[in-house]
Each structure stands twice: as C-alpha cells, then as structure tokens.
MIROMI-635347 format. One record per residue: residue in three letters; x, y, z of N, C-alpha, C in turn. Coordinates in steps of 0.1 Angstrom, whole numbers, padded with zeros to 4 digits, always signed. Example, Ala and Ser with C-alpha at 12.3 -4.5 7.8 and 13.67 -1.06 7.14 Angstrom:
REM residues 2
Ala+0132-0057+0078+0123-0045+0078+0132-0033+0078Ser+0128-0022+0071+0137-0011+0071+0129+0000+0079
***
This chain:
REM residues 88
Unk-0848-0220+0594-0845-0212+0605-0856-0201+0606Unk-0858-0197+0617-0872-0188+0621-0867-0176+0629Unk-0865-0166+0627-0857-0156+0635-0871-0144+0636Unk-0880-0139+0647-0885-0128+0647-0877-0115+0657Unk-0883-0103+0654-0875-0093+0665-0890-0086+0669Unk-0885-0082+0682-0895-0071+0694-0890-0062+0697Unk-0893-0053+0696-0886-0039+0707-0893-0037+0716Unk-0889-0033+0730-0890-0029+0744-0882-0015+0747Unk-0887-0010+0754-0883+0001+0759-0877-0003+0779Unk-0865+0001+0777-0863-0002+0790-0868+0012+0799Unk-0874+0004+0815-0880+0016+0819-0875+0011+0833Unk-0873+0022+0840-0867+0025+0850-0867+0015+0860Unk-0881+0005+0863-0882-0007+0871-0869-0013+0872Unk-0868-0016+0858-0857-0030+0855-0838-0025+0860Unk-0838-0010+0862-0824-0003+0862-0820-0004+0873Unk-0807-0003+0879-0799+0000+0891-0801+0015+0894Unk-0790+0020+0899-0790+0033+0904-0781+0038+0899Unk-0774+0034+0885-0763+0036+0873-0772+0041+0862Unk-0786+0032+0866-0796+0038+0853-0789+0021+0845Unk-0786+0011+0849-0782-0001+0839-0788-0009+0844Unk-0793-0020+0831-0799-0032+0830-0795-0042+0845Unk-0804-0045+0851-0798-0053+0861-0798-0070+0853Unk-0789-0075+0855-0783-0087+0845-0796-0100+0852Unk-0804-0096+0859-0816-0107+0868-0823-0105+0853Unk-0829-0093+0847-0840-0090+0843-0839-0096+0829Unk-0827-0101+0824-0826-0105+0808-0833-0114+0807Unk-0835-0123+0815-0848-0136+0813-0856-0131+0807Unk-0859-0121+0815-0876-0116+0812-0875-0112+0797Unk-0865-0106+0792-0868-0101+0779-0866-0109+0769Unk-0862-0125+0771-0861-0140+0767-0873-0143+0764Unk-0882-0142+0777-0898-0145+0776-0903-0141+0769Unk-0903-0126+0766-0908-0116+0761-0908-0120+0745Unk-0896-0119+0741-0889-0124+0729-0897-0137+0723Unk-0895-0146+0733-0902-0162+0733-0915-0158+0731Unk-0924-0153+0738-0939-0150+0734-0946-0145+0720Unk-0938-0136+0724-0937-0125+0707-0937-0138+0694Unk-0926-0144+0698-0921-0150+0685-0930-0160+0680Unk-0939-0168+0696-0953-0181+0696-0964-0171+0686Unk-0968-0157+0687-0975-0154+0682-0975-0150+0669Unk-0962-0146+0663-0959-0142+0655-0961-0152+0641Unk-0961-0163+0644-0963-0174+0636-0985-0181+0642Unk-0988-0175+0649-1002-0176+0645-1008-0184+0656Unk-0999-0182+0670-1008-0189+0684-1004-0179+0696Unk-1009-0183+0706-1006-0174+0721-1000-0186+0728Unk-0995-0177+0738-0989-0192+0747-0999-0200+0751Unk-1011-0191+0753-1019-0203+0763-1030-0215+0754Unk-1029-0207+0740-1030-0219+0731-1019-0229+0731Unk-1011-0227+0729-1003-0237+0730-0997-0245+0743Unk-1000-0244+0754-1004-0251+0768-1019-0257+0764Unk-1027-0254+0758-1037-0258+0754-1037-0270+0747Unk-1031-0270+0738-1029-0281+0731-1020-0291+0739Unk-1014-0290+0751-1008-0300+0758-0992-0301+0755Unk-0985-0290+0753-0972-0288+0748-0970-0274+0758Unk-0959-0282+0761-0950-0272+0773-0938-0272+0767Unk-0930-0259+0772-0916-0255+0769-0906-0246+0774Unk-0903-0259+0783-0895-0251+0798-0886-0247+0787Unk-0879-0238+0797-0861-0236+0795-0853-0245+0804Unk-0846-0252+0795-0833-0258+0803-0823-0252+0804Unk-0819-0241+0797-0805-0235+0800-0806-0221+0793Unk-0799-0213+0797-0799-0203+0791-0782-0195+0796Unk-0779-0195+0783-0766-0183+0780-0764-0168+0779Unk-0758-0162+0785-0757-0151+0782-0743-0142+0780Unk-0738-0136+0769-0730-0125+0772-0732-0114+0768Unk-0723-0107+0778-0729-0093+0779-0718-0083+0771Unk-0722-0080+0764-0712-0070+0753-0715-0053+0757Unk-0723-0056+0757-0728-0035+0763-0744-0035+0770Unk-0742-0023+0782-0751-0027+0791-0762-0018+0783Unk-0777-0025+0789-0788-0016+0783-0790-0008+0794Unk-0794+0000+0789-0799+0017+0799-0809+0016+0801Unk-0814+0026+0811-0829+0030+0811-0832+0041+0794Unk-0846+0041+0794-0855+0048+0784-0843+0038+0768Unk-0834+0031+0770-0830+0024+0754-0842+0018+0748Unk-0842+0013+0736-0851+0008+0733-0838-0007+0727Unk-0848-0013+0731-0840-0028+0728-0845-0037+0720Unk-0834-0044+0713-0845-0053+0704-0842-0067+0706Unk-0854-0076+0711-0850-0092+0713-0852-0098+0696Unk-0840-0107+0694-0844-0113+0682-0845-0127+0686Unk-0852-0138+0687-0858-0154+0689-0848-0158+0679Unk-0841-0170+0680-0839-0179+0666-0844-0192+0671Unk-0849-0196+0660-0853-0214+0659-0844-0219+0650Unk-0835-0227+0654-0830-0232+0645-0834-0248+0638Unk-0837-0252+0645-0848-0263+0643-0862-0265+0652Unk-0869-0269+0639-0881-0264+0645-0891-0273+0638Unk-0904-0277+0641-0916-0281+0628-0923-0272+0635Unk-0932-0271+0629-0945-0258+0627-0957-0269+0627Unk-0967-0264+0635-0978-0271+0640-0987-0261+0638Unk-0996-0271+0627-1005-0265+0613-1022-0262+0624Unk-1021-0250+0624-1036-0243+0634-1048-0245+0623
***
C-alpha cells in the first residue's frame, strides 16, 4: 500500500457565498492529490503519458462528513492499494 498526503489551502475561488467548498471542486483536489502522489514516487504526469500509460478515472466516490472553508488548509491523502511500481 502507498498512501502520500498534500496540503492546499482553500482560497476563495473554489467557495460559495457561505465561504464553503463547492462539492464541483473536490475532483480537483483528487487531481491534485493524484499528481502530487505520480511525483512523489519519482515521475511527472507528463512523463508518464510519455511512456504511453494513461489513467483515466472511472468512478469516483465521495462523502462528505464536514465542509471545507475558505483560507482551511486541507489535506489530500492518495491510497494505492494495489499497485507495481515502474522502475525509472
């Protein structure tokens, strides 16, 4: 298992007029999360489009236990739960 974490600061773009996470923008922090985690282990995404390996999303879940705010700092954590690692 492969678990990395990111922190973001939420900034006012992403908020309603409550000052709360609009529920559109959690993808993005998926991506974010997902990016973070390709590099973290020793590539960029566009090395790895490079190499001819793509990796859509097919589905994605979400529940929502507490909303994020503007100026919170948030933390995406990635899990791999199965995975090989492709030796650079």
């Amino acid at each position: 298992m492969f678990i990395t974490e990111t922190q973001i600061r939420v900034h006012y773009a992403l908020t309603d007029q409550m000052g709360v996470v609009y529920y559109g923008h959690y993808a993005q922090f998926y991506e974010i999360g997902r990016t973070e985690a390709i590099r973290q282990i020793g590539f960029t995404y566009k090395e790895i489009e490079a190499l001819g390996i793509i990796m859509p999303v097919v589905e994605i879940h979400s529940k929502f236990l507490k909303p994020a705010k503007y100026d919170d700092l948030i933390t995406i954590k990635p899990l791999l739960k199965n995975y090989q690692w492709i030796i650079k």
